[in-house]
C-alpha positions, -999 to +999 in steps of 0.1 A: -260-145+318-230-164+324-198-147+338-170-149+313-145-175+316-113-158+305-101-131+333-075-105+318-052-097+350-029-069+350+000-075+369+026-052+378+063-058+397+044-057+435+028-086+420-006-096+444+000-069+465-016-046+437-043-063+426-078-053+434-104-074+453-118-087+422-089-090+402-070-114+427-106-131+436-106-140+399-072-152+401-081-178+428-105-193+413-092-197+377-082-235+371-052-227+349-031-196+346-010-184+315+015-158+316+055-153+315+080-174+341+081-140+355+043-131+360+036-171+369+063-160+400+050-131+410+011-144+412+022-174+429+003-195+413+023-227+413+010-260+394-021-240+378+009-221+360+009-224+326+039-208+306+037-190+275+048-215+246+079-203+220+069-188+199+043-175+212+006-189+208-029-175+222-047-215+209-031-229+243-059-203+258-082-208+235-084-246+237-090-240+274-130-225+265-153-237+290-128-237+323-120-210+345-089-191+328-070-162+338-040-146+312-013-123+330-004-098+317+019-060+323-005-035+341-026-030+315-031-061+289-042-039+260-013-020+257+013-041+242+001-074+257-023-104+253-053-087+257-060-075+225-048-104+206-077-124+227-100-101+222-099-102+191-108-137+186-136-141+215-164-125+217-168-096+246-191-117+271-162-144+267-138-122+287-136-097+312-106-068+323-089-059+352-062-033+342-036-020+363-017+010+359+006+005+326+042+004+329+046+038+306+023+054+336+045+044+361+075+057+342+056+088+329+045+091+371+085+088+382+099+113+355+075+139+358+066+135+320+031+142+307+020+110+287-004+127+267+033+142+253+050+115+255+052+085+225+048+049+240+060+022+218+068-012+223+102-023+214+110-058+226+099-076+200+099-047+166+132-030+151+146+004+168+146+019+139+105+027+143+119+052+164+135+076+138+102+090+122+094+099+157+129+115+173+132+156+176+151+175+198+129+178+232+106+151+226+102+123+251+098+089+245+094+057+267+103+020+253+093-012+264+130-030+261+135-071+259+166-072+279+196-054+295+210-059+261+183-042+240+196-008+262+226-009+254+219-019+214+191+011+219+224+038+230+250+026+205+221+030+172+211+066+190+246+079+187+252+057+149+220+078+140+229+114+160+212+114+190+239+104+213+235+136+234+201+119+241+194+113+276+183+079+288+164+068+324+168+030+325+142+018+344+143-018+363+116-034+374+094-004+378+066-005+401+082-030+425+104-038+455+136-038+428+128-009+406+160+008+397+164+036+382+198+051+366+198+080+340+228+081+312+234+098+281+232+075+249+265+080+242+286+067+272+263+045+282+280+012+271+307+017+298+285+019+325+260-006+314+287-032+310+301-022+342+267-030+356+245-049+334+203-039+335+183-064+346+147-071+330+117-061+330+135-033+314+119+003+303+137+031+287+126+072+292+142+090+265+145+128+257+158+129+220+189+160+220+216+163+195+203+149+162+185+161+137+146+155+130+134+135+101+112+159+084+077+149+082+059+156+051+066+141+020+097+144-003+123+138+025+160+137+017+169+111-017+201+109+001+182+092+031+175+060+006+196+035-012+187+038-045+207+032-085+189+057-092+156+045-097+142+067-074+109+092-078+134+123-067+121+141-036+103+173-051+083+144-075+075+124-045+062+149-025+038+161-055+031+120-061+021+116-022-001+148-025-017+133-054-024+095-039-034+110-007-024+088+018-048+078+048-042+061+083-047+024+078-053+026+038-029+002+014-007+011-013+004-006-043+037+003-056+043-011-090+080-006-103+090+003-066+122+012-077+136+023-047+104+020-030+106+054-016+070+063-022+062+035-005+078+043+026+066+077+025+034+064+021+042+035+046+053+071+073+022+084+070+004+056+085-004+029+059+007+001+050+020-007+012+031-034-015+059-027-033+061-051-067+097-047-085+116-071-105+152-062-104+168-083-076+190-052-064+162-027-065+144-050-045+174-056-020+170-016-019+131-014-009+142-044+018+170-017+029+148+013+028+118-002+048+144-015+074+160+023+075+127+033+089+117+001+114+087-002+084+091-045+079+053-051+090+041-022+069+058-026+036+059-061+020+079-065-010+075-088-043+100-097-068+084-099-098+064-082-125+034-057-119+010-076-139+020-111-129+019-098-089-015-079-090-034-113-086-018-125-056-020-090-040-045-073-010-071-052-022-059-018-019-069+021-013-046+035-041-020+025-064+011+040-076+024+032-107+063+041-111+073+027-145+064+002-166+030+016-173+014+004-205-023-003-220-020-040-207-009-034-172-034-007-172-065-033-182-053-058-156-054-027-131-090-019-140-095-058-132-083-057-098-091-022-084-121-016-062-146+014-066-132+043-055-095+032-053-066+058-064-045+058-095-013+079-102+008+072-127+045+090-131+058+092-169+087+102-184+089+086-216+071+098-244+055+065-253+040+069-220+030+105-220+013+097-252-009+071-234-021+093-200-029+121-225-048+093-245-065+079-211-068+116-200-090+122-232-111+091-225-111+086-188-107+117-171-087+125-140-060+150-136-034+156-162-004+175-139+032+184-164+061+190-140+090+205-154+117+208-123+154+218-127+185+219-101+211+245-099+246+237-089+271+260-081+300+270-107+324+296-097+299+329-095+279+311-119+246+285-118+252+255-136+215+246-140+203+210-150+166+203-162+155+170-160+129+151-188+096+165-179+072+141-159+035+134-166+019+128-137-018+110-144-043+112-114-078+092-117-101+075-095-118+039-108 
């Protein structure tokens, strides 16, 4: 057997001084080396260095098959770096490993935190926003930052959002000669951080106090979308999520998004969805909603109709049908799902009730009536409003 030509080097801020026998033999022999600036410094590798290009690109590696390579990489590649980009496109006697400690262990090791408590995310190159599913008062969080900058932008959205009280450890350069380490609440920390700016490699500890948690089963707050409307109201969404149960990795289509807020929820729960609509400021309102909760890689939106979208579209898990259901959009469904995929279909008109009781009849399924009504407050009085009844139409193809 062969030994692998691409070596996988974790490299932290001591730079050689931590590697491992092996890890820094591998190092010397590799012909070319690929990595940031800043990991091309620290290795001291000097004309084998070969930066990453802008944007970045793993086929610079990958045209490289046959020589001795090595990739640099933070501690430990496969969290947040190259490594399992790579892997996934070489086969695993192509490549071999040596990790280092990551840089949310050496933050986790400074503050004391337990990281099997702790949420990790990656945030220099993916919206802040990911972070609101996940904030509650007492939980800790650590965030890979891009810059000085990115702290700074990270305080001033935790006190927009409520969490100013938050407590922040700025860590610099963790794990080296220069590692810094300077703790400020999220709400005063522009004065000081402008006062004396953060160098990168930057890394933020957070514990979240002050704000309020985003609850986390379905039929969250309609006044936490933008919506005309349009929107499958909370105590409907939450019975409409039951009903599609959602599962980790599955995909969603949500035809007539509306507001897309069934797709979000859906998106929260850890899939991913499609979300067809084809009124331009509805669809501006799914763009807004997915971006209220950092969800742009999970939920894609289309502008256009249903039945014209569904051939273009990624086989999915289950399907959510909003409005717009008919007998034709329900043929080209039968088309397009797979075996086994999830239908539910919301209906408040009575054209539309008429046809799930039809389908019912014929097809099967679940056949759910909601009838829900809000009371307002008038003087000693209630002041209570009932809206249409919903049909709610659950079957499996």
């Amino acid at each position: 057997m062969t030994d692998p030509w691409l070596s996988l080097i974790g490299l932290n801020e001591d730079g050689l001084h931590g590697l491992s026998p092996a890890a820094r033999q591998a190092l010397d022999r590799a012909e070319l080396v690929f990595g940031g600036p800043r990991h091309l410094a620290l290795a001291e590798v000097g004309e084998r260095g070969q930066p990453w290009p802008q944007p970045f690109d793993l086929a610079p590696v990958l045209s490289q098959r046959g020589k001795r390579v090595a990739v640099l990489a933070s501690g430990d590649p496969f969290w947040f770096g190259a490594g399992g980009s790579l892997a996934a496109k070489l086969p695993p006697q192509e490549w071999r490993c040596f990790a280092q400690a990551s840089t949310f262990s050496l933050v986790a090791a400074r503050l004391g935190w337990r990281l099997e408590a702790t949420d990790c995310l990656g945030l220099h190159a993916s919206p802040m926003e990911q972070l609101l599913p996940r904030l509650a008062p007492g939980r800790q969080l650590i965030a890979l930052l891009r810059d000085g900058a990115a702290v700074e932008q990270l305080a001033q959205w935790l006190a927009r959002e409520g969490w100013g009280a938050s407590q922040l450890w700025v860590m610099e350069c963790v794990g080296g000669p220069r590692e810094r380490c300077r703790m400020l609440r999220a709400d005063a920390a522009a004065e000081a951080l402008a006062a004396d700016p953060t160098q990168a490699p930057v890394t933020v500890g957070l514990l979240a106090q002050g704000g309020y948690a985003l609850p986390q089963v379905p039929g969250r707050p309609d006044a936490w979308y933008a919506h005309d409307g349009q929107i499958t109201k909370a105590p409907a969404r939450a019975l409409t999520l039951s009903a599609l149960a959602p599962r980790r990795g599955e995909r969603l289509w949500d035809l007539g998004g509306g507001s897309g807020s069934v797709a979000v929820e859906w998106c929260l729960a850890g899939g991913t969805a499609v979300s067809v609509e084809q009124h331009a400021q509805r669809v501006a309102n799914i763009h807004t909603n997915a971006a209220r909760f950092g969800l742009q890689k999970s939920l894609q939106v289309v502008h256009g109709s249903s039945a014209d979208a569904l051939p273009q579209l990624p086989t999915p898990q289950a399907v959510f049908v909003g409005g717009g259901f008919d007998a034709t959009l329900f043929a080209a469904l039968r088309q397009h799902m797979p075996g086994g995929c999830r239908l539910v279909v919301n209906a408040v008109t009575l054209e539309t009730q008429a046809l799930l009781v039809q389908l019912h009849g014929e097809l099967g399924g679940q056949l759910l009536k909601l009838e829900l009504s809000s009371a307002a407050p008038l003087g000693r009085m209630r002041s209570w409003q009932a809206a249409r009844p919903l049909l709610q139409w659950s079957w499996q193809a």
